[in-house]
FIKE-21148 format. One record per residue: x, y, z of N, C-alpha, C, CB in turn; residue in one letter. Coordinates in steps of 0.02 Angstrom, whole numbers, plus 50000, padded with zeros to 5 digits. Glycine has a CB too. Layout:
XYZXYZXYZXYZA/...
//
This chain:
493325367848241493125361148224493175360248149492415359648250X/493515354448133493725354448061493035354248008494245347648050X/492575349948044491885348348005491535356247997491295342148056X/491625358648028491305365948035491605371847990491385368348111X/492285369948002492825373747938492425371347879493785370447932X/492565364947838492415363747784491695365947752492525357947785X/491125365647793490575366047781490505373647769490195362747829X/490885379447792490955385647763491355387847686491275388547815X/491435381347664491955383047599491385384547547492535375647569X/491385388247500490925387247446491145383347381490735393747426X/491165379247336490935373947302491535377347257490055372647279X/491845372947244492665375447185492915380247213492565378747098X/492875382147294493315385547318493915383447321493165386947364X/494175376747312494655372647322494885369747396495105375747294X/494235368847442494205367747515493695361547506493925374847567X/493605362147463492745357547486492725350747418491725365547469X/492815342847442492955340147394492235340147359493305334047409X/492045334647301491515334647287491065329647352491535332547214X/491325324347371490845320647428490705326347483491265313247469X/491245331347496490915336047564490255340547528491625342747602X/490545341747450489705345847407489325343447413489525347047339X/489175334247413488845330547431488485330347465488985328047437X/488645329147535488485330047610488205337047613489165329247661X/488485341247610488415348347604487685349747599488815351147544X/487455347347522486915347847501486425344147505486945348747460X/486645338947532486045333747539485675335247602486295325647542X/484855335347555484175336147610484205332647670483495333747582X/484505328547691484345324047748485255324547791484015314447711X/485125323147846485675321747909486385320347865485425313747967X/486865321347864487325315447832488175318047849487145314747731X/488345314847889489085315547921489605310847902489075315047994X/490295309847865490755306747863491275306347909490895307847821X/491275297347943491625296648009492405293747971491155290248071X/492675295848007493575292448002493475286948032494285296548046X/493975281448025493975274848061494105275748142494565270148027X/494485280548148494545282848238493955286848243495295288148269X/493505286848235492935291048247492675295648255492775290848265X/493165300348213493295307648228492795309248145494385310648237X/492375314748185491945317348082492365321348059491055322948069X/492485319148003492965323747935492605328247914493195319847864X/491915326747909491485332447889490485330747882491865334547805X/490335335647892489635333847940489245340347890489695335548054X/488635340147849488085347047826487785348547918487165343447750X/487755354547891487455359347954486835353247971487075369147923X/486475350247972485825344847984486095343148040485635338047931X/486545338948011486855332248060487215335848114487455326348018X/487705340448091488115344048153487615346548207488575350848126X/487195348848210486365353148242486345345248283485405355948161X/486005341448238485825333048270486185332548323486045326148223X/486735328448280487255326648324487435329648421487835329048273X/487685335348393487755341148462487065339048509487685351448432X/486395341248474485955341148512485885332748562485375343248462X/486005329548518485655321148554486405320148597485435311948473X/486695322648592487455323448622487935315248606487355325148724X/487725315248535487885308748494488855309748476487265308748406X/488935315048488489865316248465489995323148522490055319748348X/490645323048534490845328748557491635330448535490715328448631X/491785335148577492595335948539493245333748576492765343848524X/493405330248526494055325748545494635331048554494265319748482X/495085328048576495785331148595496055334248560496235327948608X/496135333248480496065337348433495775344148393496005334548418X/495255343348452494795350348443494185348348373495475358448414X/494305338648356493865337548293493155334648334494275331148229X/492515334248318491935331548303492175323748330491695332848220X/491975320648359491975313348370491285310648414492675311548412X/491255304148375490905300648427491135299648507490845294348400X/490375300448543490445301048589490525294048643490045305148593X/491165295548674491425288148700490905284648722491935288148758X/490605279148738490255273748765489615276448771490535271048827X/489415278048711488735280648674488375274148642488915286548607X/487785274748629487545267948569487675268348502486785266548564X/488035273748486488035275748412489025275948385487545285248408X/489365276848448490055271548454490035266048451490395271248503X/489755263348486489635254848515489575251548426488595253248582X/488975254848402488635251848328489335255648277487555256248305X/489725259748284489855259448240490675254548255489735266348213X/490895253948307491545247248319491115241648307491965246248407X/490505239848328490425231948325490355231848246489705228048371X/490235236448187489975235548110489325234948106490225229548074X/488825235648160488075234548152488035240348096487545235748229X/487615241748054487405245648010486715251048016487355241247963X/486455250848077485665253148094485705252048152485025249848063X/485545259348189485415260048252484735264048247486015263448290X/484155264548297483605269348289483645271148370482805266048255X/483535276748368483335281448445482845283948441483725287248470X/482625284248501482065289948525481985293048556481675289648537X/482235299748541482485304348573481745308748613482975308548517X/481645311548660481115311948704480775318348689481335311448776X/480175317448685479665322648627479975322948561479575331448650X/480205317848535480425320848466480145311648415481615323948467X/480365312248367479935307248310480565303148311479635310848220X/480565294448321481165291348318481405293248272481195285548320X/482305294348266482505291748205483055286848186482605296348175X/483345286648146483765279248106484405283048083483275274848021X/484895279648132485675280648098485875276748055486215280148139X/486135275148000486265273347957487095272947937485865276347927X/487345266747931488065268547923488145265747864488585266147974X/488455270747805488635266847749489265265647756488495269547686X/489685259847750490125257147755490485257047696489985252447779X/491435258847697491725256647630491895251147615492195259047615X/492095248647568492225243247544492695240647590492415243547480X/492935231947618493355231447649494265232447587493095224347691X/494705235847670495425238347645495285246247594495825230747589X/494695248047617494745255047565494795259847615494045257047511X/495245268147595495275272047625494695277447657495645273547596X/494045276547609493665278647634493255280247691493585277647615X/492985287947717492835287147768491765284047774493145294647798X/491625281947847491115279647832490485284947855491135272847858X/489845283647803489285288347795488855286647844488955288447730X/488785294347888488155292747920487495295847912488255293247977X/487065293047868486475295047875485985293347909486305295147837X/485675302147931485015301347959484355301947926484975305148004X/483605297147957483095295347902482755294447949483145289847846X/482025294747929481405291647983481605284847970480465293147963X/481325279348029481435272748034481185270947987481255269548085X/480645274747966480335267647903480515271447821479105265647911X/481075276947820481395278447748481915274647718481665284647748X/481855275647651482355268647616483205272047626482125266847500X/483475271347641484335273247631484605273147577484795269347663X/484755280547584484945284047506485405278947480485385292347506X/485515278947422486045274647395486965277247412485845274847308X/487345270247390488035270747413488205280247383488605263147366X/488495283247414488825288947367489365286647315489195294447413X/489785280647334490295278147284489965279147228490555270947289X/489315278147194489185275647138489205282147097488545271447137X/489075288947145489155295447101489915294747074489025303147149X/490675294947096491165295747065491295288046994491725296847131X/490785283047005490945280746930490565283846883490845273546917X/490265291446899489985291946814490295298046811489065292146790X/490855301946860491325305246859490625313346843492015301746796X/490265312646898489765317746897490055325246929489115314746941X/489835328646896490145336146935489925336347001489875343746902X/489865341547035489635342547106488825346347086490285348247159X/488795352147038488115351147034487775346047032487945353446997X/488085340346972487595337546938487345329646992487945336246852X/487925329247040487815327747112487235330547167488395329547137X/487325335547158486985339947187486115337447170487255347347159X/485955338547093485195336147063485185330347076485015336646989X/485885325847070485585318647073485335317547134486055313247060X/485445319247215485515319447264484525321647287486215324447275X/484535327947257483775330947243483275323747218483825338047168X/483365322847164483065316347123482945309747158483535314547066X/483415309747200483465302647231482935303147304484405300747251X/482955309247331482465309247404481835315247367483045313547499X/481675310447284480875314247303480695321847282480775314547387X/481205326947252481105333847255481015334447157481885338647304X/480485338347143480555339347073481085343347052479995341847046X/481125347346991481395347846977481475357846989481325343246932X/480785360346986480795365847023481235367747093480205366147034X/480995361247127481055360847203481865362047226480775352947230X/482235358247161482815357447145483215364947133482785353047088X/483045367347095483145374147068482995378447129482655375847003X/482515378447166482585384747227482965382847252482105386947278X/482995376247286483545373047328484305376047310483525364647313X/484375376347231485075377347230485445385747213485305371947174X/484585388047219484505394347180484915394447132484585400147214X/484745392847068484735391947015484095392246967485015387447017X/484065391446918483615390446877483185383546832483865393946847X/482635383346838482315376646828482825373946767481405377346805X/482985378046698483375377546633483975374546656483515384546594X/484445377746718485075374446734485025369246755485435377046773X/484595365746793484515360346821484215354546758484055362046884X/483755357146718483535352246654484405350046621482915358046581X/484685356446612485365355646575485775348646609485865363446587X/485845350946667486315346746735486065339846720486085349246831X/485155339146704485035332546712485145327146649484375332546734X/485145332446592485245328246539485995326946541484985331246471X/486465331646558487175327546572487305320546600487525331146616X/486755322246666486935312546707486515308846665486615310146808X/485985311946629485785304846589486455302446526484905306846538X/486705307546518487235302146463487615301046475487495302746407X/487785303346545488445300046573488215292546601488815305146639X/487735291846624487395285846658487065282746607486885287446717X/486985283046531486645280246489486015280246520486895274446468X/485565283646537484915285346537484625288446501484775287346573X/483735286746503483505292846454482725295746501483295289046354X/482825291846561482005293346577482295292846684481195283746530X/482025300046707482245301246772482075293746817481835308346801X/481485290446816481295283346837481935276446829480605281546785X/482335277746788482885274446758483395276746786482945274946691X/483465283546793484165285946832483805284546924484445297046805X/483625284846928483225283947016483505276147019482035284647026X/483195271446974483295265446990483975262047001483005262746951X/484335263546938485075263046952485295266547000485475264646903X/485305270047043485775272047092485425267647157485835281147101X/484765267747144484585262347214484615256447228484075261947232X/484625252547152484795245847131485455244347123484515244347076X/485925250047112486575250147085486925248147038486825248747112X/486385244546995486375238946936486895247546880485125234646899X/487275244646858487555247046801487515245546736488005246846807X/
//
């Protein structure tokens, strides 16, 4: 399964773009669908999810796809943007489709969240400040809530590398205060 290939690459292996480091690393659910509905690439979260709620299975190709005449196909051909399930003994949760721009090649984001969490911001907005994949990586941390310690075990790394990482996106993003970099990526205001 191709989503399963990629998610074994390690980071500048030259397998793994920066949006799959992205996904990769991000704390919460998060799978990228092709327009035929096949996942290009899925973090271990979502792939686990997915399989389990039996939300995708494998297409003819041997790739990850939504699963034919599912509610989570249905929402993603009609363009609805939010689907929530409730899956049985378990805590609802909220699919989330971030959508690309219309006529762009991009594929579309699916994140998973409790029903009542805010939806991470667009990922587009990381490649206009032309952020590394670490420094993706912290912003990603920063944005759902984790200090900066929390950050550093997460990436096993060191609290110092991650201070370093953060003052980079502040001048790449003209920031000077973490409350300021949070806001712009959720506001998107530039």
């Amino acid at each position: 399964m191709q989503g399963q290939e990629l998610a074994s690459n390690e980071p500048g292996s030259g397998g793994e773009s920066a949006l799959e480091h992205v996904i990769d690393n991000w704390p919460t659910a998060v799978a990228a669908i092709e327009s035929s509905g096949a996942i290009s690439f899925a973090n271990a979260e979502a792939r686990n999810l997915l399989m389990r709620l039996e939300l995708v299975s494998i297409n003819m190709s041997g790739q990850l796809a939504l699963t034919s005449g599912h509610e989570l196909e249905k929402c993603f051909l009609s363009k609805r943007s939010t689907l929530t399930l409730s899956p049985r003994n378990e805590t609802p949760i909220t699919l989330r489709l971030i959508r690309p721009k219309p006529n762009s090649t991009a594929n579309t984001l699916l994140v998973v969240t409790e029903p009542d969490k805010q939806l991470p911001p667009s990922i587009d907005l990381y490649k206009d400040y032309d952020l590394s994949p670490a420094e993706i990586a912290v912003l990603a941390g920063l944005l759902n809530s984790e200090t900066l310690a929390e950050i550093a075990i997460r990436r096993e790394t060191t609290k110092n590398t991650v201070r370093s990482q953060l003052r980079s996106i502040f001048r790449k993003t003209r920031t000077h205060r973490q409350v300021e970099l949070i806001s712009l990526f959720f506001d998107g205001d530039k």
